[in-house]
N, C-alpha and C positions, 0 to 999 in steps of 0.2 A: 493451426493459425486461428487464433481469436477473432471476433468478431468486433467492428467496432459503432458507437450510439452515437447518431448526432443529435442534439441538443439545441432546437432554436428560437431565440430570443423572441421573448413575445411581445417584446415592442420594436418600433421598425430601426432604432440607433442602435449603436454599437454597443451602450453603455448596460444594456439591460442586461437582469438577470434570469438564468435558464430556469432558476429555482423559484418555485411557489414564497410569499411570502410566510406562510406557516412551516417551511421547510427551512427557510434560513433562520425563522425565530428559534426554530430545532437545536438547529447548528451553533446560533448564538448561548444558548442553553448549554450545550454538551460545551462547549469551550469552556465557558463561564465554574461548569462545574467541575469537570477535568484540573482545571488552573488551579479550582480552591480547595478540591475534595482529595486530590490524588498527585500532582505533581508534586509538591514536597513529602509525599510518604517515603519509609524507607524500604530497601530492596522484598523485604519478606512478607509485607504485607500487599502481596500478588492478588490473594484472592476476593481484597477489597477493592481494586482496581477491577479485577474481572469481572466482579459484581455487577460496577456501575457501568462498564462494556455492555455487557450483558441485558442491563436494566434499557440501552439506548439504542438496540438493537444486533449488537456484534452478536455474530454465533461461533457458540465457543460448544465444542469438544472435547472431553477428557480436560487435561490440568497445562492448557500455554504459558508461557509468561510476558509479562506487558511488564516495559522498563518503565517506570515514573516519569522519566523524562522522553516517553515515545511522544509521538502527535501523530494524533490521530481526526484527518477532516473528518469523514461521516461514520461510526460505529457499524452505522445499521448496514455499510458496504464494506464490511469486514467479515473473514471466516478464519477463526482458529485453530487448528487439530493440538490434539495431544502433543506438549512438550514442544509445540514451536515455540518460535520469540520473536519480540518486537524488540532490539536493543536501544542501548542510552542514545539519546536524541535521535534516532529512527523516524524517517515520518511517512505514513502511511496517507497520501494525498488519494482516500478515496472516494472521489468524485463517484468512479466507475466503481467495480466487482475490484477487492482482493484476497485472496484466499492462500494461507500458509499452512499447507499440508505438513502430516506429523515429523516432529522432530527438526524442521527448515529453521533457519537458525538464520536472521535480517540482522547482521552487525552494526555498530554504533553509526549513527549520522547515515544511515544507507536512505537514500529517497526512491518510495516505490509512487511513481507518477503515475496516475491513473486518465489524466486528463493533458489533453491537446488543442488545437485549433483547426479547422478546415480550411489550410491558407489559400486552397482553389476555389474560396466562395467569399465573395466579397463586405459580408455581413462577419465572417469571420467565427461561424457556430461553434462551441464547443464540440469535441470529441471523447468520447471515454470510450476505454477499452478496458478488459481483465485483467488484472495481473496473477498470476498462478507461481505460487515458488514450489517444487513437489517436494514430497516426502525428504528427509534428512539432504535436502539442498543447503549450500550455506554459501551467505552473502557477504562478501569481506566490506569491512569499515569503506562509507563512502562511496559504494556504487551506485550507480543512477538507474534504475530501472525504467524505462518506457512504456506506454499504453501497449495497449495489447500484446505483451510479451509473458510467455512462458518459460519457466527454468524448469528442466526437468529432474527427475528425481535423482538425488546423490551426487548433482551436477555442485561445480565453485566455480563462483565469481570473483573476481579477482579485486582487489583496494581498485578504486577510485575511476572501475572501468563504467562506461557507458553499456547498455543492452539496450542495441535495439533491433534486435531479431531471436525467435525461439532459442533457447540453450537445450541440447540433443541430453537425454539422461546419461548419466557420467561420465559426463564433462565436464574442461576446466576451458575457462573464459577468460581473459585479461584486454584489457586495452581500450581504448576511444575511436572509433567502435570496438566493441567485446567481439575478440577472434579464438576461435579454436585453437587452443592449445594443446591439449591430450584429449584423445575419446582411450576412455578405456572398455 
């Protein structure tokens, strides 16, 4: 079970933000650049995409692939092993930790949310948790992944299921909430 970060606002309203102003100017940055540098590339030019992952802190391992049209919130809360992926519009919301161990495969539109709310606190702090996909995981088109959740290795998820409790290694997941389907 993951551990999870709260996050709280350092001014006394709701509206504030948990982030340093030279951390959002960051953030504004990596979009800014993403948008101009690397969203319209075409599929093969991966390793100029990784580059600038790379350049903004994503740790990359061996050869991933990042789809052009993945989104990606913060780099520098991203890990990639050998031969994962980030598929066509994928969005890797990482507030918190996420890490895509080798060969785990995030199908198109799949959101790995990293971030929540503390709705027993009346300020309403941010939450982040890890998200971990293990090794040769694969996440079918439009699953929702939840803070602090782990998929274990070799495990599927199923199209357009919700996770929001660990997934046991190879297994298969479907549904709103994601229910055990097969352990093999």
């Amino acid at each position: 079970m993951n551990q999870f970060t709260l996050h709280s606002k350092s001014a006394a309203y709701l509206g504030a933000s948990p982030w340093s102003f030279q951390e959002r100017f960051i953030q504004l940055l990596w979009q800014i650049l993403w948008s101009g540098l690397c969203s319209w590339t075409p599929k093969p030019m991966v390793a100029w995409r990784l580059f600038w992952l790379k350049l903004f802190g994503c740790k990359i391992y061996g050869r991933p692939f990042v789809h052009q049209r993945a989104r990606i919130q913060k780099p520098w809360n991203l890990t990639l092993h050998n031969k994962s992926c980030l598929g066509d519009r994928s969005n890797a919301y990482s507030l918190g930790l996420i890490e895509l161990h080798e060969e785990a495969t995030v199908a198109q539109e799949v959101y790995l949310c990293t971030g929540t709310h503390d709705f027993d606190h009346p300020n309403l702090p941010l939450k982040t948790g890890k998200i971990t996909i293990g090794a040769r995981a694969f996440i079918c088109a439009r699953a929702f992944i939840m803070p602090g959740v782990s998929v274990g290795d070799h495990s599927v998820v199923g199209a357009c299921s919700v996770v929001t409790k660990d997934v046991p290694p190879r297994s298969k997941v479907a549904g709103n909430p994601a229910r055990i389907l097969k352990d093999n």
